[in-house]
NUSEFI-866190 format. One record per residue (C-alpha): residue in one letter; x, y, z. Coordinates in nm, 2 decimals. Layout:
% NUSEFI-866190
  resn       X       Y       Z
     A       X       Y       Z
...
% end
This chain:
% NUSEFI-866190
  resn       X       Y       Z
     X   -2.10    2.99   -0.34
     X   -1.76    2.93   -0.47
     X   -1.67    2.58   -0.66
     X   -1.42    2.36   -0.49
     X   -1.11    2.28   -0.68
     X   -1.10    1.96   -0.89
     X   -0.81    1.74   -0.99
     X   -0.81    1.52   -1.31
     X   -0.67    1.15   -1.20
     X   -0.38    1.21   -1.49
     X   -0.27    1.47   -1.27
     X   -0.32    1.29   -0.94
     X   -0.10    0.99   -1.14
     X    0.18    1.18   -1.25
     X    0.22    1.26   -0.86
     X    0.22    0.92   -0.75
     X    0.47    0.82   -1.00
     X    0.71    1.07   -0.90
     X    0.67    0.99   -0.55
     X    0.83    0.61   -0.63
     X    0.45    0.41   -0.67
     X    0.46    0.13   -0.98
     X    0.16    0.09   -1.13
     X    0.05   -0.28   -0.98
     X   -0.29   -0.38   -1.17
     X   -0.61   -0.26   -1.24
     X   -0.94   -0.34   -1.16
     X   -1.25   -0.22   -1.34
     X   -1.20    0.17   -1.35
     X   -0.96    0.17   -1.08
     X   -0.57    0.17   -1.11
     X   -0.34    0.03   -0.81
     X   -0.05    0.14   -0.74
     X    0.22    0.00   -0.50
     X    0.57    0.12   -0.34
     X    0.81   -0.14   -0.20
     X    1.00    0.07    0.00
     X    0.74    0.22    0.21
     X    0.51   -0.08    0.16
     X    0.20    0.11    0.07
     X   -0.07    0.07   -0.17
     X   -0.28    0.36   -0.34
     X   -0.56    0.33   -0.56
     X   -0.66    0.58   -0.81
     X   -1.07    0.61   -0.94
     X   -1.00    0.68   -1.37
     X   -1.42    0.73   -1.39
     X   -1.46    0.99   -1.67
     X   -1.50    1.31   -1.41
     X   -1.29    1.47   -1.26
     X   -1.19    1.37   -0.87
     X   -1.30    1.62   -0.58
     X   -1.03    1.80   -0.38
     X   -1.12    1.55   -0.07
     X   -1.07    1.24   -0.29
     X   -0.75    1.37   -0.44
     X   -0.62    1.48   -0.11
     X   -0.74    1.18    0.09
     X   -0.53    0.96   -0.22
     X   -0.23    1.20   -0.17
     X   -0.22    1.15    0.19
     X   -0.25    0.76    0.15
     X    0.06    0.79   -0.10
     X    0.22    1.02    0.19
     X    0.29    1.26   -0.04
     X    0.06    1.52    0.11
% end
């Protein structure tokens, strides 16, 4: 059975940076980020695995970057 992809939440981050998101606050393990212009918020899990392709996709579409 093949292994679906994983995504590290540095690589996620760099992403939502460079789609206009400024880091807002954090709250215990998980970063917030928020984008005046489109008025959206996006929050980021930094736990010490990596993120599953569904999570990283579900964030990126949040972010509408994906």
């Amino acid at each position: 059975m093949p292994k679906f992809p994983v995504y590290n939440p540095k690589d996620i981050e760099k992403l939502i940076l460079h789609g206009w998101f400024k880091f807002s606050r954090q709250k215990w393990s998980h970063r917030i980020y928020f984008n005046q212009v489109k008025n959206k918020t996006v929050i980021i899990p930094f736990h010490k695995k990596d993120l599953p392709i569904w999570t990283a996709k579900s964030i990126l579409r949040m972010a509408d970057i994906y």
